[in-house]
N, C-alpha and C positions, 0 to 999 in steps of 0.2 A: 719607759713603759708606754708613755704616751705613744710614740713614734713606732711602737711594735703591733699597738690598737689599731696605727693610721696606717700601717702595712697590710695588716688584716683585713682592715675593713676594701683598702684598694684592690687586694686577689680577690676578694669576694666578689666586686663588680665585674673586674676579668672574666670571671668564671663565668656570670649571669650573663654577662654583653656576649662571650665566645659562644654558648649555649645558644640565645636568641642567633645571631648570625650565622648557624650550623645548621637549625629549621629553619630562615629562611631559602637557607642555598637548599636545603632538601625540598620545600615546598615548589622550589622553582624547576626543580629534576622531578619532580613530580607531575607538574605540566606537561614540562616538555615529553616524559615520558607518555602521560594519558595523549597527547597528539601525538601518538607514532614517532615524536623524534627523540632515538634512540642514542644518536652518536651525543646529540648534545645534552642529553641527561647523562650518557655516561661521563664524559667531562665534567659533569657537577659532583658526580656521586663520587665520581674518582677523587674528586679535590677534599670531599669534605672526610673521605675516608684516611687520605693522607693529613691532614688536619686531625687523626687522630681520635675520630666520630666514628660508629660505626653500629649499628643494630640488625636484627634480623630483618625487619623492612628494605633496608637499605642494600644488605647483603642479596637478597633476593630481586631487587631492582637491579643493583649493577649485571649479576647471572643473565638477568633480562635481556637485558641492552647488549650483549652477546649474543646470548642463542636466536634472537631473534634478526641476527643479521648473519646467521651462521658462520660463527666462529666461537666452535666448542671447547677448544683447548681452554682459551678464556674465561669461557662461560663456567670451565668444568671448575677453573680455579674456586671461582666465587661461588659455586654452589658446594663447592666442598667444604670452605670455610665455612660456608653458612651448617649446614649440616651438623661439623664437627663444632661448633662454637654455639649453635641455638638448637642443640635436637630437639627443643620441647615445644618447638616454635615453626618447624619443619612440615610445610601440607602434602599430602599425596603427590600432588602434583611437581613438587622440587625435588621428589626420590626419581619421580619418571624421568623430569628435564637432567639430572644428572646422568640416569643410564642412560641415558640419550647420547647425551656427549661422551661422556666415555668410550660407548661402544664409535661413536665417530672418530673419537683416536686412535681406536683400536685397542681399548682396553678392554677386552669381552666378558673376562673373569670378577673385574673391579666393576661392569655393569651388570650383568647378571646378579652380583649379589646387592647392588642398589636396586635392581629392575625389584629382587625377593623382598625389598624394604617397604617398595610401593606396593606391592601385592597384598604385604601383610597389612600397612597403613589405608589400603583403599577399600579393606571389607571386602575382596573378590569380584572387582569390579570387572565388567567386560574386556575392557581394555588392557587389566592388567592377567586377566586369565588366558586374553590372547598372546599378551606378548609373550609368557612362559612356557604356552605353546608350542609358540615357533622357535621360541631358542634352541631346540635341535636342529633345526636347519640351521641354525647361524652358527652352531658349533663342527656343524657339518663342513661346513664351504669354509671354516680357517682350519681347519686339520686336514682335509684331503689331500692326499700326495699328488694322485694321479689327474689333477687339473683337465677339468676341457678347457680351458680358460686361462686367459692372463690378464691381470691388472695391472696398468703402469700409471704411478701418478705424473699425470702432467704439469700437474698447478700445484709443484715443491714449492714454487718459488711467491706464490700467492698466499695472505693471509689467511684466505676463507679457503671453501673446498666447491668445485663443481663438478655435478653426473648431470646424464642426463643419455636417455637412448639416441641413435642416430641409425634410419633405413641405411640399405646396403644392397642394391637390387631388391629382392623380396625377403630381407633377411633384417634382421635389427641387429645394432651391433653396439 
C-alpha cells in the first residue's frame, strides 16, 4: 500500500512538472510570435501540441504562424481543428481566416459557408457584408465554361502560392 501512495504521489509531480514545462514552452511561442517571428513559434507550438497540449489559444496561434506567411492549406488545417474542437471559443475573425484559406485551396463551397459563419458571428459587419457581396463573382469565374482566360499554376512545386500582375506593352497580364 505504501509503494502504490509513493506511485501516486510521483505521477502527480509528473503531471505538475509537464504542465509548468507546457506554459513555459507556450510563453516562449508567445514572444516569438508577438515579434513577428512566426516560423519559430510555430516550431514551439508544434512541439508542445505533439506533447499532447493543446487549447484554443494555442490552436489559433499555430493557424497564425501559417496564414500569415501564406500557406493556407496549413493554416486551414489548424483553424479547422480549432473551430471543430472549441466553437465556443471561436472569434469572428478565425471564421474569416478559415474562408480565407479555404477559398485559397479552392474550396469555395466549404468557404462560403465558413465566410456565412463570420457574417452571422460579426453582427453584419462591413466586411463581412462585402465579402457576401462579391461571392457571385467568385462563383462566377469557377463555373464559366467559355473562359477569356487561362490559369496555370506555376508554383506546384512551391509550398506557399504567388500572384501578382505583370505589364505586357499597355496591357496587364
Amino acid at each position: 500500500m505504501k509503494r502504490s501512495i509513493i506511485i501516486h504521489v510521483f505521477s502527480v509531480f509528473l503531471l505538475v512538472g509537464s504542465t509548468f514545462a507546457q506554459e513555459n514552452k507556450i510563453k516562449k511561442a508567445n514572444e516569438e510570435f508577438d515579434n513577428y517571428g512566426y516560423i519559430d513559434a510555430r516550431k514551439i507550438y508544434l512541439s508542445v501540441v505533439e506533447d499532447g497540449y493543446e487549447s484554443a489559444q494555442v490552436l489559433k496561434k499555430l493557424g497564425d504562424t501559417y496564414y500569415f506567411n501564406s500557406e493556407y492549406t496549413e493554416a486551414n488545417k489548424w483553424y479547422g481543428k480549432l473551430i471543430d474542437t472549441y466553437p465556443n471559443e471561436v472569434e469572428p475573425e478565425y471564421y474569416f481566416r478559415a474562408a480565407q484559406t479555404l477559398k485559397s485551396v479552392g474550396k469555395y463551397e466549404e468557404s462560403k459557408a465558413m465566410m456565412e459563419k463570420f457574417t452571422a458571428s460579426s453582427n453584419g459587419s462591413v466586411l463581412a457584408q462585402s465579402q457576401m457581396n462579391n461571392w457571385k463573382s467568385i462563383e462566377d469565374l469557377t463555373k464559366t465554361k467559355n473562359k477569356k482566360f487561362r490559369v496555370t499554376n506555376i508554383t506546384a512545386e512551391m509550398s506557399g502560392s504567388d500572384f501578382g500582375p505583370s505589364f505586357y506593352g499597355n496591357k496587364i497580364v
